[in-house]
C-alpha positions as CSV (number, residue, x, y, z in Angstrom):
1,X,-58.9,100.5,7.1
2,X,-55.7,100.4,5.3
3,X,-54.3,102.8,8.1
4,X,-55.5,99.5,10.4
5,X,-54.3,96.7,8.3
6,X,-50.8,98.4,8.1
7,X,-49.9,99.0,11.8
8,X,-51.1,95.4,12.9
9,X,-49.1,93.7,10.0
10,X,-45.7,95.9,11.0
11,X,-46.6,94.7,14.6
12,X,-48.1,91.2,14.3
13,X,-45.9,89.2,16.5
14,X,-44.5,91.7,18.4
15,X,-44.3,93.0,21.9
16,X,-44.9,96.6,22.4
17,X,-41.9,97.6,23.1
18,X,-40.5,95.7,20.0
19,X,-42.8,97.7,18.3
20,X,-41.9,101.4,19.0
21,X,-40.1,102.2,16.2
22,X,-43.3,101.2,14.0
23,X,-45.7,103.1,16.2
24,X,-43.3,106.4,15.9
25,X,-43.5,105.5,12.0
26,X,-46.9,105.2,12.5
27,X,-48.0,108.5,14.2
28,X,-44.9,110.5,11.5
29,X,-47.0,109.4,8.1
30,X,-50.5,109.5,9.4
31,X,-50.3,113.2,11.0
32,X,-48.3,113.9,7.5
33,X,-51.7,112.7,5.5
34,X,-53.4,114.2,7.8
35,X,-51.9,117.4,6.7
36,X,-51.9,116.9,3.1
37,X,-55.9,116.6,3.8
38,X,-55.5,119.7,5.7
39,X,-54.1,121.7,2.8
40,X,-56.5,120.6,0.6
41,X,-59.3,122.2,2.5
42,X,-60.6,119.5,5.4
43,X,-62.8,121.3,7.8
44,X,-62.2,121.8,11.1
45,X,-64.3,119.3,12.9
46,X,-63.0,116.8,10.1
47,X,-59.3,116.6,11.0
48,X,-59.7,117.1,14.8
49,X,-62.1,113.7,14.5
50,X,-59.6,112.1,12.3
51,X,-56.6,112.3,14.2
52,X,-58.1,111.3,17.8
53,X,-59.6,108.4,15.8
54,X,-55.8,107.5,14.3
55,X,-54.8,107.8,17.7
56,X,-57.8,105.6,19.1
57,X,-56.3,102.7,16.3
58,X,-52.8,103.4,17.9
59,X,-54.0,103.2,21.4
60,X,-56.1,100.0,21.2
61,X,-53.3,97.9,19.3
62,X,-50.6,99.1,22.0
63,X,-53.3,97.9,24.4
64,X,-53.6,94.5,23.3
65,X,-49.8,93.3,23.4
66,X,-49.2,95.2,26.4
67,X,-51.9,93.6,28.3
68,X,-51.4,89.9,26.4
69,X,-47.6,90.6,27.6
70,X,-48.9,91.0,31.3
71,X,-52.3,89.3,31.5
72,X,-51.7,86.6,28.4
73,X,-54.9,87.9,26.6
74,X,-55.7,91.1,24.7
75,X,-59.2,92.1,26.6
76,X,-58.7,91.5,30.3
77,X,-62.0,91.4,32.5
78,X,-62.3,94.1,35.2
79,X,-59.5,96.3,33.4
80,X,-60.6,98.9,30.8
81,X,-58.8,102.5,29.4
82,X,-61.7,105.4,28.7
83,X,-61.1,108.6,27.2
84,X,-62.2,111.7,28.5
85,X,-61.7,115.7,27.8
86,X,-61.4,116.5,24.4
87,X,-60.3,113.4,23.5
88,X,-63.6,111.9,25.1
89,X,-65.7,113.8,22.3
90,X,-63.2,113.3,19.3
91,X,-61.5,116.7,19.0
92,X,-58.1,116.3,19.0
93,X,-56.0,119.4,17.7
94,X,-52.1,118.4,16.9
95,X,-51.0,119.0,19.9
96,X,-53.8,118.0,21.9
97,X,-53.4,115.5,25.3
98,X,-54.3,112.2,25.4
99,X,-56.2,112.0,27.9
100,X,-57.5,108.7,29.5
101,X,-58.6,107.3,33.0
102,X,-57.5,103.3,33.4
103,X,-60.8,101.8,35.7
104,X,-60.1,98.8,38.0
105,X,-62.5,96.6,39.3
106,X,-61.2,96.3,42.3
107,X,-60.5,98.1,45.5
108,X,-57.0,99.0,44.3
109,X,-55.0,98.4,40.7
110,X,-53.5,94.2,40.9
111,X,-50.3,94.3,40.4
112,X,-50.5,93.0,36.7
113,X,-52.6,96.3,36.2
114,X,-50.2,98.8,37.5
115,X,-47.4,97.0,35.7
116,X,-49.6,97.2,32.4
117,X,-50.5,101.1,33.0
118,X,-47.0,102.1,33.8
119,X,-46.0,100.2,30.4
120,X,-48.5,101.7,28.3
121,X,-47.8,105.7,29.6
122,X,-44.3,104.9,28.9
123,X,-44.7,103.9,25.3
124,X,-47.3,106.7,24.4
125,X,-44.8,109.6,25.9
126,X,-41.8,107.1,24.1
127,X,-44.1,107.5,21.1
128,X,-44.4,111.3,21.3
129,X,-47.7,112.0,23.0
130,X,-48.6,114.5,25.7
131,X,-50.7,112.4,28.0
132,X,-53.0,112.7,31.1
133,X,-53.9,110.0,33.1
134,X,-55.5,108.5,36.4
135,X,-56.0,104.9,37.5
136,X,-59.1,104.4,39.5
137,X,-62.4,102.4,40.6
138,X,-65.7,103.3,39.5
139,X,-66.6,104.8,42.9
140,X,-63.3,106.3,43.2
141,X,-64.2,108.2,39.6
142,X,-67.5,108.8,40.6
143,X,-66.6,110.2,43.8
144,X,-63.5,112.5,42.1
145,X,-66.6,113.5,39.7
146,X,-68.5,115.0,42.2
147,X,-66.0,116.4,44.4
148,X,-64.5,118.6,41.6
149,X,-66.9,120.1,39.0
150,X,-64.0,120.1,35.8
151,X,-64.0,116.2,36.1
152,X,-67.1,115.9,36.5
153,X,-67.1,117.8,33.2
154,X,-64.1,115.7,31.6
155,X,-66.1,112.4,32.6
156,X,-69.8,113.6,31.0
157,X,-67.8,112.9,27.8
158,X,-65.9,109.6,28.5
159,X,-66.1,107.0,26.3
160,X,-64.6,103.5,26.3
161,X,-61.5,103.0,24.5
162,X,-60.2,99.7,24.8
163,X,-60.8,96.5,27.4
164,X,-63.0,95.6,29.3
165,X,-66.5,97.1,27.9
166,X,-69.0,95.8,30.2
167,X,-67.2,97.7,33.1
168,X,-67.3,101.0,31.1
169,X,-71.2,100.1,30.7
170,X,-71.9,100.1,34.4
171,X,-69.4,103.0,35.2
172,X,-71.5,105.3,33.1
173,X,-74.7,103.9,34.3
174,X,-73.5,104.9,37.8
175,X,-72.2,108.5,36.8
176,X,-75.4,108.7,35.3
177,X,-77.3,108.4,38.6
178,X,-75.2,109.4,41.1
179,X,-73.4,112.9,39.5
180,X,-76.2,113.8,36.9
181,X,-79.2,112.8,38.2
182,X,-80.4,115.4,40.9
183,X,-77.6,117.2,40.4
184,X,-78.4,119.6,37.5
185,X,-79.3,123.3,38.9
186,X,-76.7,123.2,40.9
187,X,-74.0,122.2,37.6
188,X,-75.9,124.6,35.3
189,X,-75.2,127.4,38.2
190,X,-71.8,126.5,38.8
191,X,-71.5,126.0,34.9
192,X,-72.1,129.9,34.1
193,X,-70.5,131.2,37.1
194,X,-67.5,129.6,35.3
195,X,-68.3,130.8,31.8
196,X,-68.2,134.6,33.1
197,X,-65.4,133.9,34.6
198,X,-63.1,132.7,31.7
199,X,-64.8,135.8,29.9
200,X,-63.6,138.0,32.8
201,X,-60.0,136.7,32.8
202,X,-59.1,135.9,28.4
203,X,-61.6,138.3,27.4
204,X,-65.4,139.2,27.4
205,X,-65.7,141.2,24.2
206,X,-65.9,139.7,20.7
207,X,-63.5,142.1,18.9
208,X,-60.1,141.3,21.2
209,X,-57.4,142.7,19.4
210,X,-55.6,139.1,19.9
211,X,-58.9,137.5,21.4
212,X,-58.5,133.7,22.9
213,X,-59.7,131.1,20.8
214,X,-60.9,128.7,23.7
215,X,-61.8,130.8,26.6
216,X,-62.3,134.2,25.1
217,X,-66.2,135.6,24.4
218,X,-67.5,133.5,21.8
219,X,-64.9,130.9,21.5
220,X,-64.8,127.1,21.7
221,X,-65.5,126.8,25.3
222,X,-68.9,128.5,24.6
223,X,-69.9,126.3,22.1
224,X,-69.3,123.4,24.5
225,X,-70.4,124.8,27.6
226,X,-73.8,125.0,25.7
227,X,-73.4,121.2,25.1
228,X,-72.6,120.6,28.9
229,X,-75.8,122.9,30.0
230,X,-77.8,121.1,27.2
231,X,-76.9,117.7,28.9
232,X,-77.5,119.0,32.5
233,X,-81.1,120.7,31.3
234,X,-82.6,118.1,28.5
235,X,-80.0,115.2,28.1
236,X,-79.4,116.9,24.9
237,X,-75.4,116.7,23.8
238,X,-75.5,117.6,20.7
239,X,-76.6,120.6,18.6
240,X,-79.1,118.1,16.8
241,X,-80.6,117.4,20.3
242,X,-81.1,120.8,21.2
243,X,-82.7,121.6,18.3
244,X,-85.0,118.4,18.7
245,X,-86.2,120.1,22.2
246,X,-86.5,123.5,20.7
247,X,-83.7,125.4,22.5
248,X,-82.0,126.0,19.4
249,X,-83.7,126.5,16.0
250,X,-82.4,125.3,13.0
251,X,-80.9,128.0,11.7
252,X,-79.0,129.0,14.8
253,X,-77.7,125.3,14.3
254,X,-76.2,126.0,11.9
255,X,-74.2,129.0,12.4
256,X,-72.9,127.4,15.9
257,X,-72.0,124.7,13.9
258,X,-70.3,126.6,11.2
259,X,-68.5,129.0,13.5
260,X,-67.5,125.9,15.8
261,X,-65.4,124.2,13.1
262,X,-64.2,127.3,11.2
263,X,-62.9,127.6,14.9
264,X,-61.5,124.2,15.0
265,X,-59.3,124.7,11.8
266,X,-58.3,127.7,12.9
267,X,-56.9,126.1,16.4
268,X,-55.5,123.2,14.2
269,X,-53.6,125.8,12.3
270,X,-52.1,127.9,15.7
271,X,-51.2,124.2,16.7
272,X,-49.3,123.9,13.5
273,X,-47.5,127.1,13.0
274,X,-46.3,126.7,17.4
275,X,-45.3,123.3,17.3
276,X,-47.3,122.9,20.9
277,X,-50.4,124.1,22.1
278,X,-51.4,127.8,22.1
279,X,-54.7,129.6,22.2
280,X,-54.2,133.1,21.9
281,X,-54.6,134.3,18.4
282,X,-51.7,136.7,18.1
283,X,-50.9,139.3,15.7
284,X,-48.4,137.3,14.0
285,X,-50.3,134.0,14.1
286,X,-52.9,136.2,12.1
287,X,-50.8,136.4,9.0
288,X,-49.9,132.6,9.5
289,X,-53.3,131.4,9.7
290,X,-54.8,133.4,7.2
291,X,-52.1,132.2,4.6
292,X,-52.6,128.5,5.5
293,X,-56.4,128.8,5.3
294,X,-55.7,130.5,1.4
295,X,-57.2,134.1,2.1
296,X,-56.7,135.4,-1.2
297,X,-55.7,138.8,-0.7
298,X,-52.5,140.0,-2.2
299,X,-51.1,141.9,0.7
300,X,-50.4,140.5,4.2
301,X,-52.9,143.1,5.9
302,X,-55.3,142.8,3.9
303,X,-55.4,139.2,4.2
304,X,-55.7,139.5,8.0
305,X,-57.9,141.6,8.0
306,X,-60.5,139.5,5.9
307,X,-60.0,136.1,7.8
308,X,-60.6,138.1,11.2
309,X,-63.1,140.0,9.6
310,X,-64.7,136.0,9.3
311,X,-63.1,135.5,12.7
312,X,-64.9,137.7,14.7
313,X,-68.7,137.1,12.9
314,X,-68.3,133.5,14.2
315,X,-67.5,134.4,17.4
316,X,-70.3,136.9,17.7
317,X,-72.7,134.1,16.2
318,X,-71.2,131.7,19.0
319,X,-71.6,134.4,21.9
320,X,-75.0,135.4,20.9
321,X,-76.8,132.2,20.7
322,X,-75.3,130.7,23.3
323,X,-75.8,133.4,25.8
324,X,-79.3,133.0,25.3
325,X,-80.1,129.1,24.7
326,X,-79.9,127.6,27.6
């Protein structure tokens, strides 16, 4: 891509640290396009996708000099970065953490790795990002997994991000069969005990008067605690899956998947208006976000009350099919 072809030319030759300026440059222009395709209507799920894949390009050239710099070569064996959370499945909001897990091979980090992971958080909070991070073994992950239901949850939707591949392979065969496999009632159980929870404490009714946009009744956690569930019950992760074993129909499909990224852009555009992460959809970020999603209506209350009038049909579509599914 040209996005591609630009960064490695303005850091061919380079060490990562030479190169911070250009990766700052970098991150400034593309999260700028991104919101030029923003304001021209991009859905939801569209720009989420396209900035954690902008910052999957960062990540993987920072990678390589960094490691050539300690290891002389781009891809060392036994040494590999995977995503997880959000991240993991592709739905970055702007001001969403990176979050990765760096896997060793061995019983602890050499020190060439530690060097290298130290190097690379460094340069990605020097760059501007928020980021999360462990260094671990694959029996160390897949014991944390099963010893703490949310990373277990955070590490159902890894996915390898740069180095060594073949290690990622066999990490996810073993999470497979040792914090999947046998294990499912007992997520599923835990799984809605948590649900009813969140409900309880950000809000369990569909018409909040400033309802929570992640946790609340019908919000985004819904939506992907039926993809969690689906996994756990079928090995269905996706809405096309559960179709496929006839949990969902069709039609219902659809409307999760509607509501899901009118959701999306609406979190992108809280993100936006804060400058930093937020998730309660307050009065005034009403007005904001219905005048940066174009609600036509010539008077501010109006306008609000038509996008939440949207609002809170896709959240009742969310809570009502998922509640039922699985």
């Amino acid at each position: 891509t040209r996005a591609s072809d630009d960064l490695e030319r303005q850091t061919r030759g380079k060490t990562a640290a030479e190169s911070l300026e250009a990766y700052r440059r970098f991150r400034r222009l593309e999260e700028h396009r991104l919101r030029l395709r923003i304001s021209s209507g991009a859905g939801g799920r569209e720009v989420v996708r396209q900035r954690s894949d902008l910052v999957d390009l960062l990540f993987r050239r920072l990678f390589a000099q960094v490691c050539t710099g300690h290891f002389g070569k781009a891809k060392p064996e036994g040494f590999t970065v995977v995503a997880f959370g959000g991240y993991g499945r592709r739905e970055m909001n702007p001001f969403s953490d990176v979050d990765i897990m760096f896997l060793h091979s061995g019983r602890k980090p050499t020190a060439e790795e530690a060097a290298a992971v130290q190097e690379i958080i460094q340069l990605l909070w020097d760059i501007g990002f928020k980021v999360g991070h462990s260094v671990r073994s694959p029996a160390e992950a897949i014991t944390q997994a099963n010893a703490d239901l949310q990373t277990k949850t955070s590490m159902l939707e890894s996915r390898w991000l740069a180095g060594d591949r073949e290690l990622f392979t066999k990490f996810r065969e073993n999470f497979e069969l040792k914090c999947v496999k046998g294990q499912e009632d007992a997520y599923i159980a835990w799984r809605l005990v948590n649900q009813q929870e969140l409900h309880e404490q950000y809000g369990r009714i569909i018409s909040m008067q400033e309802p929570n946009v992640k946790h609340g009744a019908g919000g985004l956690r819904d939506y992907q605690n039926l993809l969690w569930n689906g996994y756990f019950h079928s090995r269905a992760i996706s809405t096309a899956k559960l179709v496929e074993k006839k949990i969902l129909t069709e039609s219902e499909r659809g409307l999760l998947e509607k509501a899901y990224d009118f959701l999306l852009r609406v979190r992108t555009e809280m993100h936006f208006v804060n400058k930093r992460p937020i998730d309660s959809l307050t009065l005034y970020l009403q007005g904001q976000v219905a005048t940066r999603l174009a609600y036509p209506q010539k008077h501010m209350l109006e306008r609000v009350e038509a996008f939440m009038r949207d609002y809170y049909q896709h959240t009742r579509n969310i809570h009502r099919i998922t509640s039922t599914a699985v």
